[in-house]
C-alpha positions as a printed NumPy array, in Angstrom:
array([[ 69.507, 195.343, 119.748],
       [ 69.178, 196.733, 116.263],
       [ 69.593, 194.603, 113.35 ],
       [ 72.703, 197.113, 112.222],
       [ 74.118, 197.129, 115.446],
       [ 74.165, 193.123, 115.971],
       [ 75.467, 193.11 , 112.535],
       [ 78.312, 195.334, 113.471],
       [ 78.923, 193.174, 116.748],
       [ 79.067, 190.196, 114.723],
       [ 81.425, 191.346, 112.054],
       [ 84.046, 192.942, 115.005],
       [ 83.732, 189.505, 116.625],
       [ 84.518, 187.763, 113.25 ],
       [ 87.278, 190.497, 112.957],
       [ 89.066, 189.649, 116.236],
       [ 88.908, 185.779, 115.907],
       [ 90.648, 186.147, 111.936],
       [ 93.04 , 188.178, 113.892],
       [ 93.864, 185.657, 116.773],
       [ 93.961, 182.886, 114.298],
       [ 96.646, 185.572, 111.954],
       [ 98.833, 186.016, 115.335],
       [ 99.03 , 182.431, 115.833],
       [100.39 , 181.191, 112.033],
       [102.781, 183.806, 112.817],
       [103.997, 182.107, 116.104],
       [104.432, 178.554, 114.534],
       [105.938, 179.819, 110.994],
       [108.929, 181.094, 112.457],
       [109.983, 178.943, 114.948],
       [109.474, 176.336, 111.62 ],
       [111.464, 178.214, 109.786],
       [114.351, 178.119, 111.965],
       [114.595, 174.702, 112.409],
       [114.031, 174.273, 108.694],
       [117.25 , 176.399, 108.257],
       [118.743, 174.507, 111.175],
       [118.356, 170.896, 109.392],
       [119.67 , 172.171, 106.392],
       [122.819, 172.974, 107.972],
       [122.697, 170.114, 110.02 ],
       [122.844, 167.961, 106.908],
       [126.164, 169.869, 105.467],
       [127.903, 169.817, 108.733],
       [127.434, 166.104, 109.997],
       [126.498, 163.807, 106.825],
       [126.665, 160.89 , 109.776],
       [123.461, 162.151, 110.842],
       [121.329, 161.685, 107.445],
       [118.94 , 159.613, 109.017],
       [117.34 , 161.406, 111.651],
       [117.943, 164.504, 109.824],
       [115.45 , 163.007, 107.153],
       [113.178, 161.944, 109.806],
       [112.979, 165.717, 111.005],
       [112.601, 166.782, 107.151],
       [109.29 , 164.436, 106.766],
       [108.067, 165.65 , 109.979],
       [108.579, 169.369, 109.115],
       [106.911, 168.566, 105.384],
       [103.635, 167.476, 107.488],
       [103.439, 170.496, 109.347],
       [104.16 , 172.719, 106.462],
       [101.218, 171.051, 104.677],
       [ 99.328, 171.539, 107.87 ],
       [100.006, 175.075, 107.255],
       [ 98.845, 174.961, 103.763],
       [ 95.782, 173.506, 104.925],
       [ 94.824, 175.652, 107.391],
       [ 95.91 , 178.977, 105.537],
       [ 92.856, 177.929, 102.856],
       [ 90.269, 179.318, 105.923],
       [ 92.044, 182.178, 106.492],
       [ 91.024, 185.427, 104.52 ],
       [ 94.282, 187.657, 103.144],
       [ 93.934, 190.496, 104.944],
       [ 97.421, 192.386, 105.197],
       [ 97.905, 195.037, 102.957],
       [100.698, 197.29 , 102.33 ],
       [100.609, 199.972, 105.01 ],
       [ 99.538, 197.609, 107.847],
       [101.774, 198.245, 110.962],
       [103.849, 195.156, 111.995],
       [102.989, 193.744, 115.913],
       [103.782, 190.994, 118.476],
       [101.948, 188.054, 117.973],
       [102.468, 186.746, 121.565],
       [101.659, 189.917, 123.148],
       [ 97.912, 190.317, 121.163],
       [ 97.198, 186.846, 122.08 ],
       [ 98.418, 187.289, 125.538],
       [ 96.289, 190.285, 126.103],
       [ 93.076, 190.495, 128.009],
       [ 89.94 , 189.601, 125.832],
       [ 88.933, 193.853, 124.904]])
């Protein structure tokens, strides 16, 4: 193998994992962002319930700093013009 061509291999292989790891935030941010939404109506709707309402609030705060985290060793790659897809279905997909 040439040293262009395992270059090239290397830098599709790099592409494809960023892209796995891009499908997956996706996945987790909006199921987070639903029950985000969900305790915040929670806590309107049944003030009896503060308690364990909070506890879900610290626990979401962890993962959204998590998220923070984990976003730092991910490259921005969308730009405007990118196509939208389903996560679950590129992840699901056999290895190309």
């Amino acid at each position: 193998m040439t040293d262009g061509t395992r270059v090239r291999a290397e830098a599709v292989g790099e592409h494809e994992g960023h892209q796995h790891r891009d499908e997956q935030r996706d996945l987790t941010n909006s199921p987070l962002q639903s029950v985000e939404l969900t305790v915040a109506l929670l806590k309107t709707r049944h003030p009896e319930s503060q308690a364990q309402l909070e506890r879900l609030e610290r626990q979401l705060a962890r993962l959204r700093q998590l998220s923070v985290v984990l976003s730092q060793y991910e490259p921005q790659r969308w730009a405007p013009g990118d196509g939208s897809f389903d996560p679950l279905e590129v992840l699901q997909s056999p290895e190309k």
